[in-house]
C-alpha positions as CSV (number, residue, x, y, z in Angstrom):
1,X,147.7,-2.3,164.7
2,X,149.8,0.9,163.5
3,X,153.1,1.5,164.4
4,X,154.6,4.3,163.8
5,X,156.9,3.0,161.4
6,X,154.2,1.8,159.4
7,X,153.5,5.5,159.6
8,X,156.8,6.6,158.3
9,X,156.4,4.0,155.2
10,X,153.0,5.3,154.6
11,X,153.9,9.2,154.5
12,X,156.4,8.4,151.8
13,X,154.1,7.6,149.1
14,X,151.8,10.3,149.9
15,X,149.9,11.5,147.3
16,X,148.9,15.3,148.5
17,X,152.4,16.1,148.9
18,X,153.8,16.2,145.5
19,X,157.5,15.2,144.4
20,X,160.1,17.3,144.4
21,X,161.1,17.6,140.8
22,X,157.2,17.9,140.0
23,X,157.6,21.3,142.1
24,X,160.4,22.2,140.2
25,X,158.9,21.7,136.9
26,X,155.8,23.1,138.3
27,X,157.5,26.6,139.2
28,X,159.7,26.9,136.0
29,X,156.5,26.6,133.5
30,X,154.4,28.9,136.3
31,X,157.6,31.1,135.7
32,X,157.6,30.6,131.7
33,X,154.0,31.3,131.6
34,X,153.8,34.3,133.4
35,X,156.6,35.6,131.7
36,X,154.6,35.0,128.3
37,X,151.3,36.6,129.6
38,X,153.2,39.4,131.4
39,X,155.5,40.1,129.1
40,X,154.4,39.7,125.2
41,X,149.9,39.3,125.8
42,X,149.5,42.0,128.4
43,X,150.7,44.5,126.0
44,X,148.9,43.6,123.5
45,X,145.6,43.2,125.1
46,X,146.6,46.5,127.0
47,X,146.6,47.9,123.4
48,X,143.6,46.3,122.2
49,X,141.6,47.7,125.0
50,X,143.3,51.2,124.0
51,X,142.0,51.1,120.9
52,X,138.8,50.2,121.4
53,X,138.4,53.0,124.2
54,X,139.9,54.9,121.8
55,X,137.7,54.2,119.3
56,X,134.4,54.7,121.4
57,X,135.7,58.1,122.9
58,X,136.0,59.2,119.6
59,X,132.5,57.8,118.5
60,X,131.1,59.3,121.4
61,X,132.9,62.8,120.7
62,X,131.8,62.5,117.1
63,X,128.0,61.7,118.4
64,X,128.2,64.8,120.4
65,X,130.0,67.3,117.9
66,X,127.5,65.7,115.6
67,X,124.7,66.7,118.3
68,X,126.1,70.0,118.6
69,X,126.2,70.7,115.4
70,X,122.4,69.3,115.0
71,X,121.4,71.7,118.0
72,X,122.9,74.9,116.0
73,X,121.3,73.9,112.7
74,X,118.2,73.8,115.2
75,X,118.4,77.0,116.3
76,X,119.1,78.8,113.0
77,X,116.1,77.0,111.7
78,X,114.4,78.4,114.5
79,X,115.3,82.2,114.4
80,X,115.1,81.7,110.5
81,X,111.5,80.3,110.6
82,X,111.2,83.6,113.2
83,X,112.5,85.9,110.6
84,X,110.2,84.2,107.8
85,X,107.1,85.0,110.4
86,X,108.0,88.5,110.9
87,X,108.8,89.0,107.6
88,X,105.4,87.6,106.8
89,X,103.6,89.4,108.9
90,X,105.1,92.6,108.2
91,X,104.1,91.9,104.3
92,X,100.6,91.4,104.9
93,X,100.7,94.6,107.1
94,X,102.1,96.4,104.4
95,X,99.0,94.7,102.4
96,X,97.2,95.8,104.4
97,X,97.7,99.3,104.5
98,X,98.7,99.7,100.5
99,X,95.0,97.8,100.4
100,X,93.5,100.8,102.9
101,X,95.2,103.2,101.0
102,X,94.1,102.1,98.2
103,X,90.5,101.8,98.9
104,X,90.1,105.5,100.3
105,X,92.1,106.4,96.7
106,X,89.5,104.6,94.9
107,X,86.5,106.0,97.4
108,X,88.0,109.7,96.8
109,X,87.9,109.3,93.0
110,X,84.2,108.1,92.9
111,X,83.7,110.6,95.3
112,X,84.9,113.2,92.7
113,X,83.3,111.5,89.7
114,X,79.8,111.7,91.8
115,X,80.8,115.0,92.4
116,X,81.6,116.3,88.8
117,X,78.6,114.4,87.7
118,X,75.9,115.9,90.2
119,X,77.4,119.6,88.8
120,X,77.3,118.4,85.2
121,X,73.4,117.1,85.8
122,X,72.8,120.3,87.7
123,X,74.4,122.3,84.8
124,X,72.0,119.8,82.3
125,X,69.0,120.6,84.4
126,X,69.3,124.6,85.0
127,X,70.1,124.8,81.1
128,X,67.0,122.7,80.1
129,X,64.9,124.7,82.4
130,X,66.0,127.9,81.4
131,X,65.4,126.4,77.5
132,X,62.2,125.0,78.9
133,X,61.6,128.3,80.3
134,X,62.7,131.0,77.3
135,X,60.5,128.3,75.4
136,X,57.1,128.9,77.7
137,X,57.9,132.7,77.4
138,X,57.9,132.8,74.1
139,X,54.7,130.3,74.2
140,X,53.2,132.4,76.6
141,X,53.7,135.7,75.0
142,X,52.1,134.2,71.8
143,X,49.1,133.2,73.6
144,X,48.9,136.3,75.6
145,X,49.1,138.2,72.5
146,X,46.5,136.3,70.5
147,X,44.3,136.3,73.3
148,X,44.8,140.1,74.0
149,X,43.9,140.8,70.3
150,X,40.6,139.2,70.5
151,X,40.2,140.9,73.9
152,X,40.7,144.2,72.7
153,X,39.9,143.6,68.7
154,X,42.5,145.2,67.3
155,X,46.0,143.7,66.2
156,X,48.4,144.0,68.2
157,X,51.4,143.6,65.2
158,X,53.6,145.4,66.4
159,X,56.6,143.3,67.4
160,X,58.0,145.6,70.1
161,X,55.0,146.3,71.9
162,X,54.1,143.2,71.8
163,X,57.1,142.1,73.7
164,X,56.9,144.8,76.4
165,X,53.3,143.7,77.1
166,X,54.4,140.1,77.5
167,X,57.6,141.0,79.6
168,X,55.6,143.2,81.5
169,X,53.0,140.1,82.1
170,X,55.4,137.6,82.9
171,X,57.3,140.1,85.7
172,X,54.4,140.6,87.0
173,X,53.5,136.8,87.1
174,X,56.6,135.8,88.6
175,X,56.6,138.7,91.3
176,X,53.2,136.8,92.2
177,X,54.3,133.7,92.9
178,X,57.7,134.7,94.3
179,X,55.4,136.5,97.0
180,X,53.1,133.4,97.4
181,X,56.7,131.3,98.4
């Protein structure tokens, strides 16, 4: 059976309760330890992390001025590429209308080369009809004197007579057919 000093023997050598010197020892290196980390790692891991959030802040502000900078380039490639349309487009207008003003230039010059050539061929034709015509009068009044000199059966030499018969004749003949117009 168990007494209760077998009990008392019994707790002595108990090994969840640990000796007193082990304790001691125990709390000293706990102490030496956390002295160590607290003390002299801390701080530099403190630092280390520092750094590094350092660093990343400043890669991630140097991503953003970098994006910044990327969106303004953007947008003066965009109002430059505007410009370069407008300016485009106001070039071919211009084209345009030199092209328009050019055309009714060119249209108003043949217009005027038609123009001075009709009169010049009008001026080529009334002089070869009225060269045509002095040329038939002349014709004419030979023929009419020929033929009134056999009519009659005399001669009809003489030059001015001649030609006041043949004037009268042709007056006469274009009285006629003005009247028949």
């Amino acid at each position: 059976m168990i007494t209760a000093a077998s009990l008392v023997a019994a707790e002595g050598n108990n090994p969840l309760i640990p000796h007193t010197y082990e304790l001691v020892v125990g709390i000293f290196a706990f102490a030496v330890v956390l002295i160590v980390v607290g003390k002299i790692l801390t701080p530099r891991i403190q630092k280390t992390l520092n750094e590094r959030t350092e660093a990343i802040e400043g890669g991630i502000q140097k991503a953003q001025d970098a994006q910044a900078e990327a969106q303004a380039l953007l947008a003066q490639y965009k109002e430059q590429l505007a410009e370069a349309r407008h300016e485009a487009s106001r070039l071919r207008e211009e084209a345009r209308e030199q092209g328009a003003q050019i055309k009714a230039e060119l249209r108003e010059e043949a217009q005027a080369e038609a123009r001075r050539l009709i009169e010049a061929a009008h001026a080529q034709i009334e002089a070869d009809r009225q060269q045509a015509f002095a040329q038939l009068r002349s014709e004419i009044g030979r023929l009419s004197t020929d033929l009134a000199s056999r009519i009659v059966g005399e001669s009809l030499e003489d030059e001015a007579r001649q030609r006041r018969t043949v004037d009268r004749f042709l007056e006469e003949l274009e009285s006629s057919s003005a009247a028949v117009r």
